[in-house]
C-alpha positions as a printed NumPy array, in Angstrom:
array([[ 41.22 , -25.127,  20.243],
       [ 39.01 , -23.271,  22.457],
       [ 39.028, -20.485,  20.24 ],
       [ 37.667, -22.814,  17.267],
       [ 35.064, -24.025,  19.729],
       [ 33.747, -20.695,  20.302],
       [ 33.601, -19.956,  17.008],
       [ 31.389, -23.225,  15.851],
       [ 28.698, -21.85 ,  19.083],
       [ 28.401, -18.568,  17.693],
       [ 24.526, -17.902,  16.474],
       [ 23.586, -15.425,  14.048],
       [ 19.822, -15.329,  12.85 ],
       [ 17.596, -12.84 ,  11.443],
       [ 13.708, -12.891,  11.532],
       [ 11.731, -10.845,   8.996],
       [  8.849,  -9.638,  10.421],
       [  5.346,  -9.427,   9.085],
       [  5.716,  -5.002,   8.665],
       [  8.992,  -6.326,   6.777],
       [ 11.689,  -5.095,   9.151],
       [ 13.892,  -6.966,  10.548],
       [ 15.109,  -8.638,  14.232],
       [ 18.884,  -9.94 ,  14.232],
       [ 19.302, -12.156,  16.774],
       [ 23.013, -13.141,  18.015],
       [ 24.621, -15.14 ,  20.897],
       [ 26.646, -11.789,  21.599],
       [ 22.802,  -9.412,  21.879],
       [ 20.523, -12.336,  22.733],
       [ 22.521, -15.091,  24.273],
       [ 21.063, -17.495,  21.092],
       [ 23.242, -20.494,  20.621],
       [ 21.942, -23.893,  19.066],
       [ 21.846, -25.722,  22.112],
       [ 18.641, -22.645,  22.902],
       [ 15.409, -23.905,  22.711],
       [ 12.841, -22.865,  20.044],
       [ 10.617, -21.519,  22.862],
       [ 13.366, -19.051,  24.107],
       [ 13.147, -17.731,  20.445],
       [ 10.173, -17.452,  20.06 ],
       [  9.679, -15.348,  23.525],
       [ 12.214, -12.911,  22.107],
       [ 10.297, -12.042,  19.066],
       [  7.032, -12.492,  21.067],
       [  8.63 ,  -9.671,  23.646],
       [  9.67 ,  -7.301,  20.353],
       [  6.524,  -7.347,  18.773],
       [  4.415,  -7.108,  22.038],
       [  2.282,  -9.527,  21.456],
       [  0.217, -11.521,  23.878],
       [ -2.117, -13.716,  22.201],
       [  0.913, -15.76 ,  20.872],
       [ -0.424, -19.521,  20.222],
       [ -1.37 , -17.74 ,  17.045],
       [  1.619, -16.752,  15.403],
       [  4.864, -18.676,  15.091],
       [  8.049, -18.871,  13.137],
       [  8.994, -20.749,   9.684],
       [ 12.223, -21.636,   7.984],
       [ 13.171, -23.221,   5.175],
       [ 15.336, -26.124,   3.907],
       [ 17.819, -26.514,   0.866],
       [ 14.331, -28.401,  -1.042],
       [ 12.147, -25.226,  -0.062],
       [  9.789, -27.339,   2.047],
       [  9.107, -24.916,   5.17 ],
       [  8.478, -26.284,   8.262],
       [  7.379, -24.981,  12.299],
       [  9.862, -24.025,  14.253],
       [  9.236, -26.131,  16.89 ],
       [  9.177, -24.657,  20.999],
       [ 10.183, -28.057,  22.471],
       [ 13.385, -28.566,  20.408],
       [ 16.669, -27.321,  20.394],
       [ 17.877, -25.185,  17.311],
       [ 20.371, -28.176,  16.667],
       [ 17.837, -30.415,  16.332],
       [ 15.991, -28.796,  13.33 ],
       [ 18.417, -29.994,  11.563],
       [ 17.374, -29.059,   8.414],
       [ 17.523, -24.825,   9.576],
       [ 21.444, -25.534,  11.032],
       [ 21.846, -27.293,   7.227],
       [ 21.216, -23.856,   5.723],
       [ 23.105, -21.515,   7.682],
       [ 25.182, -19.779,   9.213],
       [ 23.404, -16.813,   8.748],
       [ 19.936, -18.488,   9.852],
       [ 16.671, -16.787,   8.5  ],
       [ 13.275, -17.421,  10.035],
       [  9.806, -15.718,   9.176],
       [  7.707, -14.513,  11.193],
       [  3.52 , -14.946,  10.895],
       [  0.466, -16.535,  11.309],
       [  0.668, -20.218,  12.446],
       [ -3.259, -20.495,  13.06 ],
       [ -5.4  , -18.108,  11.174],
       [ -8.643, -17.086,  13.59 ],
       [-12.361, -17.935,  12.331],
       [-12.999, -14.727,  13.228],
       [-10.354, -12.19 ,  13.027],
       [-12.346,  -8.981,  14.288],
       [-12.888, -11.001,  17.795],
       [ -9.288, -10.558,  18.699],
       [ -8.822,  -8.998,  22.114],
       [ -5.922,  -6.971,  21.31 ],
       [ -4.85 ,  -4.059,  18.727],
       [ -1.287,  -5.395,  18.122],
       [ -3.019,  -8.546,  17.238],
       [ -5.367,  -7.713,  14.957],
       [ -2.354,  -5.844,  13.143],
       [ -0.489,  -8.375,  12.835],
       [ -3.445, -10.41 ,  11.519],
       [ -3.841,  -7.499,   9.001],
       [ -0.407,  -7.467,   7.727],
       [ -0.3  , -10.931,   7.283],
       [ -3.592, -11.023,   5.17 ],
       [ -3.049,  -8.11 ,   3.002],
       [  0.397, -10.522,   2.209],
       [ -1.714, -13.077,   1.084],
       [ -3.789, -11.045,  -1.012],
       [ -0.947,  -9.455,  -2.589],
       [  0.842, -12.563,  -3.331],
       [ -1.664, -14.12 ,  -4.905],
       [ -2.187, -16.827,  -1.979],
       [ -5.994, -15.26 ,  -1.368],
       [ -7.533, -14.736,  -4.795],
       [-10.126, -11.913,  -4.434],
       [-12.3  , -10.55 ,  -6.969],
       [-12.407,  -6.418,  -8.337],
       [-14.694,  -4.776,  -6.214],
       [-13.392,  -6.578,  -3.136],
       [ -9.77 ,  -6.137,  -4.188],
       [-10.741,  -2.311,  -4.445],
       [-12.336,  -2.175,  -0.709],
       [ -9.785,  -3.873,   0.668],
       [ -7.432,  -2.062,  -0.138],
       [ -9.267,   1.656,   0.129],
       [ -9.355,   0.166,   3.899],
       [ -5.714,  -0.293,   3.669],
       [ -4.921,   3.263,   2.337],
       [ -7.064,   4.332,   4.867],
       [ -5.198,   2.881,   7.723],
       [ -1.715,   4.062,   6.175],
       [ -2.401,   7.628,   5.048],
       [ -5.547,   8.6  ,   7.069],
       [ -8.421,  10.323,   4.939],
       [ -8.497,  11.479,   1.736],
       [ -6.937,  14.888,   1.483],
       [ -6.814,  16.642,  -2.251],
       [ -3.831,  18.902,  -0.893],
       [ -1.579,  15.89 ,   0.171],
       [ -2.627,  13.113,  -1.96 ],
       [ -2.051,  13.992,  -5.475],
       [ -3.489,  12.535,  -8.764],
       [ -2.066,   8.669,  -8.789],
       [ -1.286,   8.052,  -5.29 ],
       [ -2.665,   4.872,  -4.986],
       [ -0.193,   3.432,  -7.945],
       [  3.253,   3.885,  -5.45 ],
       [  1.725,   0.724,  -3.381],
       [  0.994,  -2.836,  -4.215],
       [ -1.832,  -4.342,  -3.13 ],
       [ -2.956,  -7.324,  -5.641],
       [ -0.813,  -9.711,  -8.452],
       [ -0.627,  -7.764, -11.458],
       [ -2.309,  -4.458, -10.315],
       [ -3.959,  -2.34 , -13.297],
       [ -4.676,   1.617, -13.381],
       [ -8.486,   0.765, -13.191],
       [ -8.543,  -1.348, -10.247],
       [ -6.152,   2.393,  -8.89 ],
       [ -9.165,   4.551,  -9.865],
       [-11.806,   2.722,  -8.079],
       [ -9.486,   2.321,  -4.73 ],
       [ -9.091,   6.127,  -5.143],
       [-12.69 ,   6.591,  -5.718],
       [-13.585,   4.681,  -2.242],
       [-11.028,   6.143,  -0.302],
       [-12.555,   9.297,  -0.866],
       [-15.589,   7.728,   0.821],
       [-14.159,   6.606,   4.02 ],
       [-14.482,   9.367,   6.629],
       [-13.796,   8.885,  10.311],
       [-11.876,   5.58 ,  10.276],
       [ -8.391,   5.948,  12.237],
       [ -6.029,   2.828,  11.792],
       [ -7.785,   0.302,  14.245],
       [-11.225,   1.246,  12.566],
       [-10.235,   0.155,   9.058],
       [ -8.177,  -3.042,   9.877],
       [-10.47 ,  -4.39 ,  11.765],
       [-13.236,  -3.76 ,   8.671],
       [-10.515,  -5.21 ,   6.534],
       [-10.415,  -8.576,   8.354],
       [-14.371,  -8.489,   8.723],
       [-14.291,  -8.511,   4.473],
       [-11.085, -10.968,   4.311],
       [-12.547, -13.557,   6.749],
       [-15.156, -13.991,   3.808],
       [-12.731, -14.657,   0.843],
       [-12.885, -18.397,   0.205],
       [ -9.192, -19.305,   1.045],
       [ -8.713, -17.127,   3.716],
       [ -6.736, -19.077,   6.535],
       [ -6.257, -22.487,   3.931],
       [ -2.724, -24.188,   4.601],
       [ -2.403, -25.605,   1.07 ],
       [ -0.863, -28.999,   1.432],
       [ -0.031, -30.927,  -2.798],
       [ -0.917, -34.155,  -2.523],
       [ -1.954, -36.955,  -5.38 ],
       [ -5.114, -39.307,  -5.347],
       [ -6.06 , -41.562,  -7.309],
       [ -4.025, -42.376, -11.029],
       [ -1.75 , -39.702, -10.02 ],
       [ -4.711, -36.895,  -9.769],
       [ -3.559, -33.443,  -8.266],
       [ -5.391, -32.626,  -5.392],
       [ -4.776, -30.014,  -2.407],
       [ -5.495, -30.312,   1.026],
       [ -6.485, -27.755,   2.995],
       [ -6.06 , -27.397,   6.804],
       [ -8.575, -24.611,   7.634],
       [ -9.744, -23.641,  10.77 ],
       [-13.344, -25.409,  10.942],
       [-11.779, -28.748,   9.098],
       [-10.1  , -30.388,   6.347],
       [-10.914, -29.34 ,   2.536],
       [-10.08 , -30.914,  -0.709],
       [ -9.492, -29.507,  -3.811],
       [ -9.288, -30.559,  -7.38 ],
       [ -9.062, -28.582, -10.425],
       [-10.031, -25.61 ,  -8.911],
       [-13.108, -27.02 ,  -7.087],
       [-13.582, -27.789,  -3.691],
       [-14.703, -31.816,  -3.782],
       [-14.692, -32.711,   0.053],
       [-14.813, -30.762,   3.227],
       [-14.382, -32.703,   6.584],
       [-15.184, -30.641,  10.303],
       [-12.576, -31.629,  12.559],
       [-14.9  , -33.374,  15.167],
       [-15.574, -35.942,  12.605],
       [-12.018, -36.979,  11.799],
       [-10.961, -40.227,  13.909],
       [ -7.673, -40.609,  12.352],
       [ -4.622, -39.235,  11.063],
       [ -2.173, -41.601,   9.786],
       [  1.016, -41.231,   7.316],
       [  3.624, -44.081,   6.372],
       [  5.964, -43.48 ,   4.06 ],
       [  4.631, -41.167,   1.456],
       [  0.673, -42.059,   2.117],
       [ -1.406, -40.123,   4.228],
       [ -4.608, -40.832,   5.615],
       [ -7.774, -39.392,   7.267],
       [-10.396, -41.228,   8.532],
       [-13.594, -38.991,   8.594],
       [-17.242, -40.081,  10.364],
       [-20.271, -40.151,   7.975],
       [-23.667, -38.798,   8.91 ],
       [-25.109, -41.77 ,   9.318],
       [-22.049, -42.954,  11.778],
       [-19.891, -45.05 ,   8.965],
       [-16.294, -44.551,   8.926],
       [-14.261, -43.651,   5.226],
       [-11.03 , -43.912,   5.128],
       [ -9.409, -41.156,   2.11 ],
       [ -5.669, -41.855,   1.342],
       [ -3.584, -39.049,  -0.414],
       [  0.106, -39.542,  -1.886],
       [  2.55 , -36.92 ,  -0.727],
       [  5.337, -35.802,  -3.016],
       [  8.302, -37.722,  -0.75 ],
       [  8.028, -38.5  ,   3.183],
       [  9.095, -34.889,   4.643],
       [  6.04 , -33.281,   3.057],
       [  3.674, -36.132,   4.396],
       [  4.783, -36.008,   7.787],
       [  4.959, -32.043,   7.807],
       [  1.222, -32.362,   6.383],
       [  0.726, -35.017,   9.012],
       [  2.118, -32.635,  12.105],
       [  0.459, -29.207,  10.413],
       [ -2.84 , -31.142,  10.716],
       [ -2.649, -32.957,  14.053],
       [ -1.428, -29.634,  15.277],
       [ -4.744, -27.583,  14.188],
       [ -7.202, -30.189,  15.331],
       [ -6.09 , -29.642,  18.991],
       [ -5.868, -25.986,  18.795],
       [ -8.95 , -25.197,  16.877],
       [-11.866, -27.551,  18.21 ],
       [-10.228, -29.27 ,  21.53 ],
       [-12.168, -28.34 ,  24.71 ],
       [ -9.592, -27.853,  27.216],
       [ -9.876, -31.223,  29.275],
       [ -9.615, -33.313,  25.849],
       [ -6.796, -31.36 ,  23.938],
       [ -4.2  , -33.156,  25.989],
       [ -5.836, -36.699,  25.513],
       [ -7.166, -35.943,  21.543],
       [ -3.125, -35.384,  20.654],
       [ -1.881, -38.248,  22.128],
       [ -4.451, -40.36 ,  19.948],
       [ -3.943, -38.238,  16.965],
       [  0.06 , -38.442,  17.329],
       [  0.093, -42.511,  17.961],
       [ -1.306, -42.967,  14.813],
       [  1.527, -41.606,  13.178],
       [  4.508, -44.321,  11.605],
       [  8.391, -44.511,  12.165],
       [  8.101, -43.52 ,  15.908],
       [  6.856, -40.386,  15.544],
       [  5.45 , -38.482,  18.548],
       [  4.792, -34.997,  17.996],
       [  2.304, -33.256,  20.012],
       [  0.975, -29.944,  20.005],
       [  2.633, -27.685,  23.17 ],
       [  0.711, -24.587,  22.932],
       [ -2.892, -23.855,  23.888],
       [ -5.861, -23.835,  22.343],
       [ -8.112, -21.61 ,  21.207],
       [-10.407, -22.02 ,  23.853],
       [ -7.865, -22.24 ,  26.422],
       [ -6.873, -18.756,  24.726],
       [-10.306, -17.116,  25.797],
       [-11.206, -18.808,  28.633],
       [ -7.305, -18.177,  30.39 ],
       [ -7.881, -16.183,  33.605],
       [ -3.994, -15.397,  33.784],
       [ -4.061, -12.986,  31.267],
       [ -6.253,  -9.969,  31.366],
       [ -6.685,  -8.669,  27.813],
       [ -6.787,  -6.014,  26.572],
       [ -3.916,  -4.743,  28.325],
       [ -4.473,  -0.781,  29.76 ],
       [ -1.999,   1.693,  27.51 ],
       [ -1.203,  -0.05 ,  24.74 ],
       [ -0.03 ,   1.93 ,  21.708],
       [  0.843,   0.203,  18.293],
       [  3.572,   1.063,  16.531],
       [  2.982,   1.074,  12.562],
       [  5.099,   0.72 ,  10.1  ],
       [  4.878,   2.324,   6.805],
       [  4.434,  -0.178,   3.561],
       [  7.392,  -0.26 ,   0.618],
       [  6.275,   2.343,  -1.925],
       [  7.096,   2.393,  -5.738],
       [  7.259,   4.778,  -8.403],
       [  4.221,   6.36 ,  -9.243],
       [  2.513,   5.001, -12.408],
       [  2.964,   7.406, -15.621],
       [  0.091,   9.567, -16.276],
       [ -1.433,   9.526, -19.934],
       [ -3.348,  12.661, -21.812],
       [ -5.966,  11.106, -22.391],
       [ -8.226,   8.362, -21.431],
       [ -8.229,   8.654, -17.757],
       [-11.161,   8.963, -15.288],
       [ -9.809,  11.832, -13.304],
       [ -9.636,  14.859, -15.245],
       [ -6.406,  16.464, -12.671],
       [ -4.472,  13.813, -14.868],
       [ -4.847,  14.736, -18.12 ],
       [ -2.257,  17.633, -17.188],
       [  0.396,  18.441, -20.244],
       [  3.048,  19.227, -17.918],
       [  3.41 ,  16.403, -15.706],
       [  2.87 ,  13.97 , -19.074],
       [  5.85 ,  15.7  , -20.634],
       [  8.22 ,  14.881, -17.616],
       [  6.945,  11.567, -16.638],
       [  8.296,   8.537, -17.828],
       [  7.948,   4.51 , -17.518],
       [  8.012,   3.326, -14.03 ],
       [ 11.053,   1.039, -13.998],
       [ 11.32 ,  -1.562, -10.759],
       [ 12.538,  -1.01 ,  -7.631],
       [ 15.234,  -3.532,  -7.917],
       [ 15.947,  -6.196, -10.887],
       [ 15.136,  -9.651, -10.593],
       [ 18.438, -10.973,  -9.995],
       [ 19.059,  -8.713,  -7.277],
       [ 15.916,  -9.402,  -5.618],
       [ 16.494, -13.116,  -5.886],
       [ 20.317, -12.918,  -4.475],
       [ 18.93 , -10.998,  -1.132],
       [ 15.326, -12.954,  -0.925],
       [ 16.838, -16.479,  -0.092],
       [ 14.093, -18.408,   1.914],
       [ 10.808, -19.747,   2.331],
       [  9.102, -17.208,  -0.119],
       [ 10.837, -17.811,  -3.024],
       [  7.506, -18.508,  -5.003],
       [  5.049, -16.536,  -2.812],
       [  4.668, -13.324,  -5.119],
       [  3.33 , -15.337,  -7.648],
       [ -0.186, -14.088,  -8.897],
       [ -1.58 , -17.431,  -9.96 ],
       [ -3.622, -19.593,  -7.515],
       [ -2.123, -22.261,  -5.814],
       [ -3.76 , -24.616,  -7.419],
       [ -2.939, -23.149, -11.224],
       [ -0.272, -25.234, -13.336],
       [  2.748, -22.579, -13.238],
       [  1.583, -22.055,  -9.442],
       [  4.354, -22.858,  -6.403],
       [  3.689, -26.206,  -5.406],
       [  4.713, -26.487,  -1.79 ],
       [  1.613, -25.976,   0.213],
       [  0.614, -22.378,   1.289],
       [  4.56 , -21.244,   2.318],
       [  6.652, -21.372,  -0.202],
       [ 10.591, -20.571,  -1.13 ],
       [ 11.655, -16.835,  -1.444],
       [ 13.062, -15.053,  -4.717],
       [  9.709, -13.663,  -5.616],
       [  8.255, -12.325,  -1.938],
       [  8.972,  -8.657,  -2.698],
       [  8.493,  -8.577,  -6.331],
       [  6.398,  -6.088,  -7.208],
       [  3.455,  -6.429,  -9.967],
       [  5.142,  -4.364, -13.171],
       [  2.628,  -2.008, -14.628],
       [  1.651,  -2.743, -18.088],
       [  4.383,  -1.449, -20.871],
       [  2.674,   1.63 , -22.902],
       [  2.86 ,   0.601, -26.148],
       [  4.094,   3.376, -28.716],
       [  5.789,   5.667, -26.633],
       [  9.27 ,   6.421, -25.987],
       [ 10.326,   7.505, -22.196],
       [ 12.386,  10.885, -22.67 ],
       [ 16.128,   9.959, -22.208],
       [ 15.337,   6.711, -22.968],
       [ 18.304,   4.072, -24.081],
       [ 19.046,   3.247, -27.9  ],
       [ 17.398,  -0.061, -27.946],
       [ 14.256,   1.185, -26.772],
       [ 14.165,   3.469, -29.342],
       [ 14.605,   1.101, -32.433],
       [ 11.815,  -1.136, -30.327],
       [  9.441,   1.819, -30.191],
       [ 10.384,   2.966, -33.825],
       [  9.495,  -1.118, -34.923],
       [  6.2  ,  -1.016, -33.235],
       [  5.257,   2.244, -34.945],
       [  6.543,   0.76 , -38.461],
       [  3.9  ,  -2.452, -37.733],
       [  1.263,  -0.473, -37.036],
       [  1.369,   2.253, -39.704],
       [ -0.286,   1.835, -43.125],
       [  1.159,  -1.819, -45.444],
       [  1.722,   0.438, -47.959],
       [  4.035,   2.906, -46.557],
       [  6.062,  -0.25 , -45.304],
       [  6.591,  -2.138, -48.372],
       [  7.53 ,   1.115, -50.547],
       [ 10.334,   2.066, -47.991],
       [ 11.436,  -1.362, -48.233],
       [ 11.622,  -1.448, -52.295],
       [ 13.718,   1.763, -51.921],
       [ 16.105,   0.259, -49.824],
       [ 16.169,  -2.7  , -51.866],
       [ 16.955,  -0.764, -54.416],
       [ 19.514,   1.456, -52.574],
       [ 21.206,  -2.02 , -51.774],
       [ 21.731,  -2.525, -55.083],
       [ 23.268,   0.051, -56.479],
       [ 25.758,   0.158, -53.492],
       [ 24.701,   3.21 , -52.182],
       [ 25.166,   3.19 , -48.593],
       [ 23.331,   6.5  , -47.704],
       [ 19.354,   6.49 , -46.932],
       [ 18.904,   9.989, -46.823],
       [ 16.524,  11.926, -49.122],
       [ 19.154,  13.96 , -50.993],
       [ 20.671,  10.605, -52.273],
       [ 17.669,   9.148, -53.826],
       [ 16.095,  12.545, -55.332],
       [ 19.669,  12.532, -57.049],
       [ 19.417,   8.981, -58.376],
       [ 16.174,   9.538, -59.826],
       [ 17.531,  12.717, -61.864],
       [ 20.535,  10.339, -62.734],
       [ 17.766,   7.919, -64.243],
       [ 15.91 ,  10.7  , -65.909],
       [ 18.518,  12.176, -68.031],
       [ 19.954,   8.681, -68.965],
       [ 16.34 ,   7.716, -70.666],
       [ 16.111,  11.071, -72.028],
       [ 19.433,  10.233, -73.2  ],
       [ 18.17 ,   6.599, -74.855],
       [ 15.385,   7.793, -76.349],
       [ 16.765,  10.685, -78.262],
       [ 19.732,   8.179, -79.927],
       [ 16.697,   5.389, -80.938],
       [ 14.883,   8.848, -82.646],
       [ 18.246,   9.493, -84.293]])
């Protein structure tokens, strides 16, 4: 019996972190067992990372629905029920809770790393859209930071094409990240990130928690908790954008959730929003009590602001926000920052195969080389879809989708989302017309199809009357020597005709 018991404590969990390794955690290594607090967690992945400005990171998990939630410092792991539901083994994620205004103000190195990873996720993921020219300087600045300056002798023609930086990455958005990475001169790692998150801070849904909710006559609409305030979307459009000093009142019952918001001229509206069933209201309901305090509470309200915000919650709900704020955060005299000797550890980013070069066509001349075309061949993935879905079971099932959030075929369960697709990796465009040396039979017949549609009609329909013809007779065989001896056959037998009707 005791042995039984011992067995039902054990705890195994394992926390992906933001460079995409991994932290197991176990009651054997860690002393983890469900009656542990989330805080105790936390600290342990807090401790591994070295971070110190923690209030803005924290850790997700997922239920059997896919709606993600906080783990949550005050509780037990036994009571998030819904994480001991989908284990054992556990799986929480690791990342950005609150998302600065202003990433580059950061006090620490580690920080602003971590704040880098987890935006050049977004953008790859397709949960930042970002247009060309910044897609290519963002990611120049992220070549930068992983390989250092351009070098001819090291980085060969098409290095930029064996990482993934944006949904659905083409060869020309390669060329012009090449072409600005030749540019950047003198940045070492901390230089570039931080000029990465000084462009990303500027993209329009950098730092949006997307929350689905319905308005009026079943209208889709998203809610956004951001870190100046609340904003609305609908089809595509921002329609409403509330600062959190002038929200009274956050309210959810059932599935309906409220805000009450404070006019200019000192009126109160009252804007109610259908969730899609009562756990994603009252998750939208904590995620937004939860950034009010931390993002504009001056330290002697943030206690007193969350107990107002939290009693207007239904069914006896009283969460409250634990953690400080981010004034608290700057103003805290405990903690000198930046800490003296710090080195950060990076980690380098998943590569793929390189893209195939083509003879001609290309913007850098070193690729039009007749060797390399003759031994390249099409890139194929790094792993199928099936196996990537079998080892990706979590919150980021729908994450490496490259459609907005908002788009029809786009994940809809607010800016986390459930796992197959996390680490599926934009395919390059199939080349059309060309067959990969050692290639399989069936691409063959597909490439020998595609040239037969787009040769001349002609050509087509009189190789189809000769095997039409070929059919009939019975003859089996398609090659030349047949035919040219079926038309002699013909020849003498109407040579044959004629000379009897003569006679």
């Amino acid at each position: 019996m005791s042995c039984f018991c011992a067995t039902q404590e054990e705890f195994y969990c394992e926390v992906l972190l933001l460079d995409e390794t991994k932290l197991t955690l176990t009651t054997q290594q860690q002393g983890i067992k469900k009656s542990t607090k989330g805080s105790v967690v936390l600290d342990i992945v807090f401790s591994h990372v070295n971070l110190a400005e923690t209030d803005y990171f924290g850790l997700r998990y997922c239920d059997r629905s896919h709606q993600t939630y906080w783990l949550d410092p005050s509780k037990t792991l036994s009571e998030h029920k819904d994480l001991i539901r989908t284990g054992p083994p556990y799986t929480l994620y690791f990342g950005v809770k609150f998302y600065a205004e202003d990433p580059c103000k950061l006090k620490e190195e580690i920080t602003r790393y971590q704040f880098f990873l987890q935006v050049k996720q977004d953008i790859l993921q397709g949960r930042i859209p970002c247009p060309f020219d910044l897609s290519a300087q963002l990611a120049a600045l992220a070549i930068q930071s992983e390989l250092g300056e351009y070098d001819p002798y090291k980085h060969a023609s098409g290095y930029v094409s064996e990482y993934r930086f944006v949904p659905d990455q083409k060869e020309e958005l390669e060329d012009a990240i090449e072409t600005i990475h030749k540019t950047l001169t003198g940045q070492v790692p901390s230089e570039a990130e931080v000029n990465y998150l000084g462009i990303a801070k500027t993209l329009d849904m950098y730092g949006v928690d997307l929350h689905p909710v319905f308005g009026e006559n079943q209208s889709e609409y998203f809610l956004g908790l951001t870190p100046v305030g609340v904003v609305v979307y609908k089809n595509k459009t921002q329609v409403g954008k509330y600062f959190w000093p002038r929200i009274t009142k956050v309210h959810f019952k059932e599935t309906q959730f409220e805000l009450r918001v404070v006019g200019k001229d000192c009126t109160e509206t009252s804007f109610f929003f259908e969730a899609p069933n009562k756990t994603a209201c009252k998750h939208l309901w904590k995620c937004c009590v939860e950034h009010h305090t931390f993002f504009r509470m001056p330290e002697n309200d943030a206690n007193t602001m969350t107990r107002k915000l939290s009693k207007f919650g239904s069914l006896g709900s009283k969460h409250r926000y634990s953690g400080k704020t981010a004034i608290q955060m700057c103003r805290d005299p405990s903690i000198i920052l930046p800490r003296p000797d710090q080195h950060v550890v990076r980690t380098h980013s998943k590569t793929y195969p390189k893209r195939p070069l083509h003879t001609t066509g290309l913007n850098n001349g070193n690729r039009s080389n007749a060797k390399t075309e003759s031994k390249t061949t099409a890139p194929s993935p790094v792993k199928s879809s099936k196996l990537m879905k079998a080892e990706n079971d979590g919150p980021e099932e729908q994450r490496g989708r490259s459609s907005a959030p908002w788009d029809d075929n786009a994940p809809q369960s607010g800016l986390y989302n459930t796992a197959n697709e996390r680490t599926k990796s934009p395919k390059f465009p199939t080349a059309r017309g060309r067959t990969p040396p050692g290639g399989s039979d069936n691409e063959v017949s597909q490439n020998r199809c595609r040239k037969g549609q787009a040769g001349d009609p002609s050509d087509s329909q009189l190789q189809n009357k000769q095997r039409r013809r070929s059919r009939s007779r019975g003859n089996t065989s398609s090659g030349s020597e047949s035919e040219n001896s079926t038309r002699e056959h013909r020849k003498k037998r109407n040579r044959c005709l004629v000379r009897r009707m003569r006679w």
